[in-house]
PLY file of the C-alpha trace (Angstrom):
ply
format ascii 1.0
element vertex 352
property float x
property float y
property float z
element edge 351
property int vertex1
property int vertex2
end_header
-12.98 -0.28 -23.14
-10.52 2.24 -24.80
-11.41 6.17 -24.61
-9.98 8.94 -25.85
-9.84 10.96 -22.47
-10.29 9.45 -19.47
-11.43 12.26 -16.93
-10.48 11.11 -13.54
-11.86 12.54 -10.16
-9.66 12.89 -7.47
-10.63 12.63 -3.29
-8.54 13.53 -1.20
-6.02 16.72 -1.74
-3.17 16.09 0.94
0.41 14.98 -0.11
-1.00 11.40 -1.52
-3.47 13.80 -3.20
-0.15 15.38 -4.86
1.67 12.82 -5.48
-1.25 11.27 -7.50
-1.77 13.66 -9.87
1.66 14.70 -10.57
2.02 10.64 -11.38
-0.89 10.96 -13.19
0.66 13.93 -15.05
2.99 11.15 -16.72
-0.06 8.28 -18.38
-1.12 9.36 -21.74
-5.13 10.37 -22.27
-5.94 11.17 -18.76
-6.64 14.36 -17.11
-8.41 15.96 -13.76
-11.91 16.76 -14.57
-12.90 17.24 -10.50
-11.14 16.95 -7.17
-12.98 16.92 -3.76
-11.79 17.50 -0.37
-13.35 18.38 3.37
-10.76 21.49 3.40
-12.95 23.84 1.37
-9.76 25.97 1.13
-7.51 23.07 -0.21
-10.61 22.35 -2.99
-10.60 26.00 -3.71
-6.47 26.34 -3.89
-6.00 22.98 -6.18
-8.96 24.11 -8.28
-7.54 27.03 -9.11
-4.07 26.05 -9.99
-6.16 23.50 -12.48
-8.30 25.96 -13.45
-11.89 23.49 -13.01
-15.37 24.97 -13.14
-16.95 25.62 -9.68
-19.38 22.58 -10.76
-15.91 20.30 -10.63
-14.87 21.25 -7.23
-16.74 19.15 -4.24
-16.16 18.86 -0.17
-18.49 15.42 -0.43
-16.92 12.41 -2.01
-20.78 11.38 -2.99
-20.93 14.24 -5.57
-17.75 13.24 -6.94
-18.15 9.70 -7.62
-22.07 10.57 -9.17
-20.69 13.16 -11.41
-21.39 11.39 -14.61
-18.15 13.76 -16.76
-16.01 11.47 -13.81
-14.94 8.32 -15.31
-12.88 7.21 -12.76
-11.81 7.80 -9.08
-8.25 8.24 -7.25
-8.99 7.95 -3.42
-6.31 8.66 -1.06
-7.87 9.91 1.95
-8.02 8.46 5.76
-8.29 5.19 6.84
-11.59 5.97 8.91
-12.94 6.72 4.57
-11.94 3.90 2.89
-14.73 1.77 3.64
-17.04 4.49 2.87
-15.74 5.44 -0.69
-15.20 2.02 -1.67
-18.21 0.84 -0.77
-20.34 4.18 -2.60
-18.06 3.41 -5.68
-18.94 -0.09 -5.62
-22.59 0.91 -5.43
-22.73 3.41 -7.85
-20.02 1.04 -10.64
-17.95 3.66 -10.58
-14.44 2.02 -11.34
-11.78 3.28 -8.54
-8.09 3.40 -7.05
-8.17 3.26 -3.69
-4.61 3.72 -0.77
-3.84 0.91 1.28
-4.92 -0.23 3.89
-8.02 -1.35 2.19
-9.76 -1.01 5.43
-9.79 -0.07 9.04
-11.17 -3.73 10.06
-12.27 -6.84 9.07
-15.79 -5.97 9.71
-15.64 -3.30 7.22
-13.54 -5.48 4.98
-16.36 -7.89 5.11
-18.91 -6.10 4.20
-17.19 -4.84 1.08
-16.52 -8.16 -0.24
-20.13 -9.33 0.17
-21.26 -6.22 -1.76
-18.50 -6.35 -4.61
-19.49 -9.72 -5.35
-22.99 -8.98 -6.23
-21.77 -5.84 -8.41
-17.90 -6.18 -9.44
-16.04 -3.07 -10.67
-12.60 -2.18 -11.46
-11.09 -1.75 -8.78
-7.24 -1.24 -7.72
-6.24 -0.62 -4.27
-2.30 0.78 -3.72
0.36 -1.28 -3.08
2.51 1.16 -5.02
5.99 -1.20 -4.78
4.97 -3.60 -6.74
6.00 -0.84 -9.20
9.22 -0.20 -8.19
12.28 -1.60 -10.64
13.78 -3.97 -8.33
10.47 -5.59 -6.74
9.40 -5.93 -10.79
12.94 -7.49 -10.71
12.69 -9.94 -8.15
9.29 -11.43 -8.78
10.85 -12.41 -12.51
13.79 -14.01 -10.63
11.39 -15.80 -8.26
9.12 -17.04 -11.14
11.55 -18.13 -12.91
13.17 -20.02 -10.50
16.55 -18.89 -10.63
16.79 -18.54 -6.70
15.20 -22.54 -6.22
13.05 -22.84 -4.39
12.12 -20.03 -1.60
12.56 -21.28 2.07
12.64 -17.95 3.84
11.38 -14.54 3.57
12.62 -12.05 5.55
11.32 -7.92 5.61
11.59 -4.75 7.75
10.30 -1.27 7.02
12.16 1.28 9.24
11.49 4.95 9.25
12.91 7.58 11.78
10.15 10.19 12.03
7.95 9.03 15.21
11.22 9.06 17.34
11.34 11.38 20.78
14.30 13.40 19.16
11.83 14.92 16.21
8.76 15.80 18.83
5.86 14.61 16.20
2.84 16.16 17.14
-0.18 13.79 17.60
-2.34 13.08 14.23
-4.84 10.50 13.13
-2.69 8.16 12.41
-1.96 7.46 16.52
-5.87 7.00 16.64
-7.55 3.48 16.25
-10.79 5.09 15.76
-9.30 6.78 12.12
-6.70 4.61 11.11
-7.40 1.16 12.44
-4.26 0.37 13.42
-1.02 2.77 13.76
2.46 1.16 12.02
0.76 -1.86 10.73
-1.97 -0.46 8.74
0.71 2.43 7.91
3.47 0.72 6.30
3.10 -2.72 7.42
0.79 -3.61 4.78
3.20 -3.16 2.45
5.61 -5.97 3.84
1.92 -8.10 3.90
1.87 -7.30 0.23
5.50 -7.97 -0.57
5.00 -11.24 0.85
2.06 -12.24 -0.84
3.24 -10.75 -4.09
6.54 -12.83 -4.13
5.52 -15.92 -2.54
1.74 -16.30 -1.83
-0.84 -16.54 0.99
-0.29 -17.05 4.49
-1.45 -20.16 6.35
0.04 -18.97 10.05
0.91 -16.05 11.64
1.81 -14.74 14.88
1.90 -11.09 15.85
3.62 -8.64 18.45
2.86 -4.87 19.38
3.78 -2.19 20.83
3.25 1.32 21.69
7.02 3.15 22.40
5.38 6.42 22.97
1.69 6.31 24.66
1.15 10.40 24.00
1.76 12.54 21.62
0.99 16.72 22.13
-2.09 17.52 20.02
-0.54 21.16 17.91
-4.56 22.13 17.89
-4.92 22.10 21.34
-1.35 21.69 23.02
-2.75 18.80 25.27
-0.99 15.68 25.41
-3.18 13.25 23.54
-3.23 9.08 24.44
-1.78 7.10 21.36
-4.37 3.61 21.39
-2.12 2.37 18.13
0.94 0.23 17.89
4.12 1.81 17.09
5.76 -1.48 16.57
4.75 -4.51 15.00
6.87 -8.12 14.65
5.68 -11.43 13.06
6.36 -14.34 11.71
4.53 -16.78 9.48
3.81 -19.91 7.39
3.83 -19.16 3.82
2.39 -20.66 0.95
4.33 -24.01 0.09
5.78 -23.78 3.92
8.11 -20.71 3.40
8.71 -18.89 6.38
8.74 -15.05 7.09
10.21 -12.90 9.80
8.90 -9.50 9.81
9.08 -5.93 11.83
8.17 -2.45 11.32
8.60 0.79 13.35
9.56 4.33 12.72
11.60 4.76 15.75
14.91 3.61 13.54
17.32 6.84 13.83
18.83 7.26 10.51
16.65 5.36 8.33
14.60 7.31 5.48
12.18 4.64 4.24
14.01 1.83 4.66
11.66 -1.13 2.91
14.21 -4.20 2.77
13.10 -7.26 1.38
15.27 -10.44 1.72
14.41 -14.13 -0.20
16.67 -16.97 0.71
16.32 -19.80 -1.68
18.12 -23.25 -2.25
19.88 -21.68 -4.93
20.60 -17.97 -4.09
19.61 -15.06 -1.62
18.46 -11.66 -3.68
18.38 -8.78 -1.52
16.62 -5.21 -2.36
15.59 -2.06 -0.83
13.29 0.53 -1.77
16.07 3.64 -1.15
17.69 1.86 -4.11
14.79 1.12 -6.41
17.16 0.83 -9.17
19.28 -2.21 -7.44
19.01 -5.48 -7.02
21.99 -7.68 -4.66
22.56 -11.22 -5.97
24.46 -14.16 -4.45
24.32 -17.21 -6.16
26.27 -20.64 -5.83
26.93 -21.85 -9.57
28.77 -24.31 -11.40
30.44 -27.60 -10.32
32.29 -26.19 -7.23
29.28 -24.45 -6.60
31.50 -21.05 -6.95
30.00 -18.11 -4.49
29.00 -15.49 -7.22
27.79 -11.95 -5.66
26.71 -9.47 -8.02
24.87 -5.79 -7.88
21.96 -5.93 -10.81
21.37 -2.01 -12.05
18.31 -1.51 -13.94
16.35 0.98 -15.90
13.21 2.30 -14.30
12.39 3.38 -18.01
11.41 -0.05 -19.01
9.48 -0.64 -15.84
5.03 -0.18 -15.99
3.99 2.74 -13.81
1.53 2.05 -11.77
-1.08 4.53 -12.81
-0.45 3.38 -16.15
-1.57 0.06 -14.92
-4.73 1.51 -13.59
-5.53 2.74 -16.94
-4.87 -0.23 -18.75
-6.78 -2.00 -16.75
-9.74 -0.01 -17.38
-9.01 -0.93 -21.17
-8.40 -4.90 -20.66
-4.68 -4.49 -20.74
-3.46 -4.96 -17.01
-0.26 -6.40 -16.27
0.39 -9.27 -13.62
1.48 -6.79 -10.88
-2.07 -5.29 -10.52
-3.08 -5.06 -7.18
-7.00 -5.77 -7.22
-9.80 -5.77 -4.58
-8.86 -9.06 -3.88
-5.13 -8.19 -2.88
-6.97 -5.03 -0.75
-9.35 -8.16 0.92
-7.11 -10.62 1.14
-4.27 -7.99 3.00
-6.87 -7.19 5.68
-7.30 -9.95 6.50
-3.45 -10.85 7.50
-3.46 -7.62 8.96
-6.56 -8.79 11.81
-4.95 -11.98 12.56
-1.47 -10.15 13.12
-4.01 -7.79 15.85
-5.45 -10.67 17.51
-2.63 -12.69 17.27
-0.63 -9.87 19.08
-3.42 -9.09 21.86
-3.71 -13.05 23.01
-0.66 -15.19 22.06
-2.42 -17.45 20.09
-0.89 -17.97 16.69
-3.16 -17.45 14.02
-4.48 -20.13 11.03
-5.58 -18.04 7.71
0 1
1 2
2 3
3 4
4 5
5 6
6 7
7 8
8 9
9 10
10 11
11 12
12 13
13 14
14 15
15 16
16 17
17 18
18 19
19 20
20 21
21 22
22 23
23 24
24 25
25 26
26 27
27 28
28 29
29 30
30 31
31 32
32 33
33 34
34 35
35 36
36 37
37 38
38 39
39 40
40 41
41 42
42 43
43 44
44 45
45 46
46 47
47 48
48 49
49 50
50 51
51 52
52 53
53 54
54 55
55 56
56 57
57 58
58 59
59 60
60 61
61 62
62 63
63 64
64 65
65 66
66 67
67 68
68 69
69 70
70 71
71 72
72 73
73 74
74 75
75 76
76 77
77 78
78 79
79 80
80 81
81 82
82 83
83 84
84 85
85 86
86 87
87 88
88 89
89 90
90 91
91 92
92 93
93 94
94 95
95 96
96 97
97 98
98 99
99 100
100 101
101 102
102 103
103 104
104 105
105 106
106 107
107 108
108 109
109 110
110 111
111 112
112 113
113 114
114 115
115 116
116 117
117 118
118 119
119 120
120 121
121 122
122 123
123 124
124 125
125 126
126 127
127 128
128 129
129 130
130 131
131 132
132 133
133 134
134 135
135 136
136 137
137 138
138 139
139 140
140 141
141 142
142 143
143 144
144 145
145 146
146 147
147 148
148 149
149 150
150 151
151 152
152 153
153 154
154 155
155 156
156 157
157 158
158 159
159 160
160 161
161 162
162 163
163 164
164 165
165 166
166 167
167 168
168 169
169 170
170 171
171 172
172 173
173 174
174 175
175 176
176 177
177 178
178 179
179 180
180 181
181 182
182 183
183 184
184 185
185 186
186 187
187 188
188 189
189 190
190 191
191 192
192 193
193 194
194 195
195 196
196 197
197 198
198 199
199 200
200 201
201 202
202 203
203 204
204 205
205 206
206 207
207 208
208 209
209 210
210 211
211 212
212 213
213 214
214 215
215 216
216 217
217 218
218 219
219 220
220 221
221 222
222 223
223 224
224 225
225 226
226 227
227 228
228 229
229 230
230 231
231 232
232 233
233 234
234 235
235 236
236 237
237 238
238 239
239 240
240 241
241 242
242 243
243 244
244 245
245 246
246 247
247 248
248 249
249 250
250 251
251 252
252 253
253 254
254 255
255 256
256 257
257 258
258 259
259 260
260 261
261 262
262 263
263 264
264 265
265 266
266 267
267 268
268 269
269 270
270 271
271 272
272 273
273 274
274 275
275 276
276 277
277 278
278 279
279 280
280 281
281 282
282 283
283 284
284 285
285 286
286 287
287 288
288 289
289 290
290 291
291 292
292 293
293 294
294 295
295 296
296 297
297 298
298 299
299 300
300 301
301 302
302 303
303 304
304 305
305 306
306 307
307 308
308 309
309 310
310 311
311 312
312 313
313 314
314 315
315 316
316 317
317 318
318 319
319 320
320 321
321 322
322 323
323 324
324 325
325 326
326 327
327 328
328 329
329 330
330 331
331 332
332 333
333 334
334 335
335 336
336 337
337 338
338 339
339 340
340 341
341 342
342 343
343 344
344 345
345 346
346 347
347 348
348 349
349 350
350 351
């Protein structure tokens, strides 16, 4: 279904909040027609600076999504809400992006499923580097078979923020009762993606965790607060058609930014990228007779790449491309993400 506006509601006005709707800034026939947020001031501030009728402005995400000028929701909110928006969407076929993690447990996850497939919607959850120019990159190189076949995956996702040196102040994200699970659900998920997105599902995994630093000083109250999350996670796994993966993720890694690497060894060539360099892709190939070591540095054009909002909206219109994330993807990611958890609490290697 094509439109000629499509007025999108957004939930959730933190920095995700931001970042959405200056992305959204960029796709062609959209526009904010409500935003909703618990922080009355924070509805009140972005409302202004869009200038929305007091009737577009909402502190309960249930308004939002039954407002029938909405066509579409943008959720980026807590992991604790997920489940809660998803599932309302879902109820009231309201078509909807939703952030990663899909949810905080399987349970919830679940539950979800069994309701979407009674009453299917549109629904995109946000593995946002699919989008990026050198994962776009990659997955052509992988379906085309230019590395041979895959034998290995290896990932980490390194940050530097939760170390000692920088003092961070306890938030919801160090409690299991909000987020689920602390540097897994966080930016783990996105290595689960990666994985899934350039070779396909997992059969086995096993799982480590840890906590580095147990508590954190609440800056509400002053107290120190205990952390029940894990700040590191390591696994490894059976992929589809017996690849194997080697993964960790922390944010304890002094002088890292956002340091998503992704490594593919195949019987032809290894292709290395990382997300600090979007725009590059590292190549080593053996060609030719004498099977001649070739090594190469592949620059490309984020111009010609799909953004992924974009993709949201052309999904809505029957136009997706093959990157879209759907609720499977969301479904399918939570559940690696449980047997990676109960892998990690009793030792047993996990069958999926």
């Amino acid at each position: 279904m094509q439109k000629e506006v499509w007025n999108v509601g957004i939930i959730g006005l933190g920095g995700i909040g931001d970042y959405h709707m200056n992305q959204l800034s960029k796709v062609p026939r959209t526009q904010v027609a409500a935003i909703c947020d618990v922080n009355e001031q924070a509805v009140r501030t972005t409302g202004d600076r869009l200038n929305l009728p007091d009737e577009a402005r909402f502190t309960d995400y249930r308004g939002l999504i039954d407002d029938p000028r909405v066509d579409v929701i943008l959720s980026g909110v807590s992991n604790k809400y997920h489940y809660d928006i998803l599932k309302y969407a879902i109820e009231r076929g309201k078509p909807i992006f939703s952030e990663k993690p899909f949810t905080r447990t399987i349970e919830e996850a679940n539950e979800l499923a069994e309701l979407y497939e009674g009453n299917p919607i549109p629904c995109m959850i946000g593995f946002s580097y699919r989008y990026r120019p050198c994962f776009q990159y990659v997955k052509q190189l992988v379906d085309q078979g230019a590395l041979g076949p895959i034998r290995h995956m290896a990932a980490h996702y390194l940050q530097e923020e939760n170390a000692p040196m920088f003092d961070k102040g306890y938030t919801w994200r160090f409690n299991k009762e909000m987020a689920g699970s602390g540097i897994l659900a966080d930016i783990g998920s996105h290595m689960v993606d990666a994985a899934r997105f350039f070779v396909g599902e997992f059969q086995q995994v096993s799982g480590l965790m840890s906590t580095f630093i147990d508590h954190r000083k609440d800056p509400r109250t002053g107290e120190l607060t205990a952390v029940d999350v894990d700040d590191f996670t390591g696994f490894q796994c059976v992929l589809e058609g017996g690849v194997m993966g080697s993964f960790y993720t922390h944010k304890n890694a002094i002088g890292t930014k956002n340091q998503f690497q992704v490594t593919l060894f195949g019987d032809l060539g290894t292709v290395s990228i990382c997300v600090e360099q979007p725009n590059e892709v590292h190549l080593t190939l053996r060609e030719g007779e004498k099977l001649t070591l070739t090594e190469k540095v592949i620059h490309l054009d984020e111009q010609e790449m799909k953004p992924m909002l974009q993709d949201f909206i052309d999904y809505l219109e029957q136009a997706p491309s093959s990157l879209l994330p759907v609720f499977a993807d969301g479904y399918r990611n939570q559940r690696v993400l449980q047997a990676i958890i109960d892998s990690a609490q009793d030792g047993v290697t996990r069958s999926l």
